[in-house]
C-alpha positions as CSV (number, residue, x, y, z in Angstrom):
1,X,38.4,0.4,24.7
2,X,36.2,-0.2,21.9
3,X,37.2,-2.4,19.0
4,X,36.6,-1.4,15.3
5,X,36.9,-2.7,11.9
6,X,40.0,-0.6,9.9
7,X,37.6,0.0,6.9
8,X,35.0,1.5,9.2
9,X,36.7,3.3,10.7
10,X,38.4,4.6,7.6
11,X,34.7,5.3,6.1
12,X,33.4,6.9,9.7
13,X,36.5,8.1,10.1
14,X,35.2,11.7,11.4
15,X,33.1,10.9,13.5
16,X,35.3,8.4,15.0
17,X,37.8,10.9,15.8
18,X,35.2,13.2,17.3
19,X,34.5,10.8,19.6
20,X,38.0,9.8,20.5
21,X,38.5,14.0,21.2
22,X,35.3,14.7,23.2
23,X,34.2,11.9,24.7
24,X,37.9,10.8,25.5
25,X,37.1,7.4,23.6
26,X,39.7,4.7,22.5
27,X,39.4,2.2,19.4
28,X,41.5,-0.3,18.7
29,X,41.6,-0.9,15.2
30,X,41.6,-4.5,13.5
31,X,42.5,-5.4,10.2
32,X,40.9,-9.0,9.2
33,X,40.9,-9.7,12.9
34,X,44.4,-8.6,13.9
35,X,45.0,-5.2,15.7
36,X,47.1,-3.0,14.0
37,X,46.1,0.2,15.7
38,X,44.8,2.1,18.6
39,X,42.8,5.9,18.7
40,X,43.3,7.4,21.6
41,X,42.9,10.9,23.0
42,X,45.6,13.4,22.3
43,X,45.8,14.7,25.7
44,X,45.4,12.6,28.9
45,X,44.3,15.5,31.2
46,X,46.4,14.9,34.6
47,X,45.7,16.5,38.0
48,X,47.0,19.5,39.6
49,X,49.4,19.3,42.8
50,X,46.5,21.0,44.5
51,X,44.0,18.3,43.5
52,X,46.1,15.4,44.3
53,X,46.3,17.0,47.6
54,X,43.1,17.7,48.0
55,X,41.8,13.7,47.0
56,X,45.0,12.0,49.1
57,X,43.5,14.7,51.8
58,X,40.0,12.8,51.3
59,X,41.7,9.1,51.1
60,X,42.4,8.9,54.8
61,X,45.6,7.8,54.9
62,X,47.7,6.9,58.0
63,X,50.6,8.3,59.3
64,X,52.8,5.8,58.2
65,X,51.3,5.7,55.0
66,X,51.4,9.7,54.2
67,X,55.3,9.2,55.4
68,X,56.2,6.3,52.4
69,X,53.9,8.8,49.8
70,X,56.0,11.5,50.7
71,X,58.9,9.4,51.0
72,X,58.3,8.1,47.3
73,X,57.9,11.7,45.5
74,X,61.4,12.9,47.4
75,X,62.7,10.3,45.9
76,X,60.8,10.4,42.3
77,X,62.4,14.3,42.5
78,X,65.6,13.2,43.2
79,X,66.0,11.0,40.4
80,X,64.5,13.6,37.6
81,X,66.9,14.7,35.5
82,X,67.2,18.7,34.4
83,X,65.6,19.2,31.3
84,X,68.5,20.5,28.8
85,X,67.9,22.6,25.1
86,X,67.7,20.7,22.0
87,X,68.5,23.6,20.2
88,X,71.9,24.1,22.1
């Protein structure tokens, strides 16, 4: 994460936020020497089922260890909770 002056990065403050959106940077923004802000991306692109797959697949994990992985998302499932309408 970069660090950057609040009144440069008010007087850049386009082209800092075209480089937070495509080259996924972060600023943290300091105001005489005290953070007081961070720029970060708007989106923090996650993988796919497949792709997580695909790279545990490509880890070489043992039996025991795919066993507690597996073991851990059963139980990550279990404790998700139904999503509900606001609007109801």
């Amino acid at each position: 994460m970069k660090t950057l002056e609040a009144g440069k990065a008010a007087a850049n403050f386009t082209r800092v936020l075209d480089e937070v959106h495509s080259l996924r940077e972060s600023f943290e923004i300091i105001q005489k020497g005290v953070p007081c802000a961070y720029l970060v991306p708007a989106i923090q692109r996650g993988v796919s089922s497949h792709e997580l797959a695909d790279d545990l697949a490509d880890a070489g994990l043992t039996a025991r260890d795919r066993r507690s992985f597996a073991a851990a998302l059963r139980k990550g499932r279990e404790a998700l909770k139904p999503l509900t309408n606001p609007w109801d």
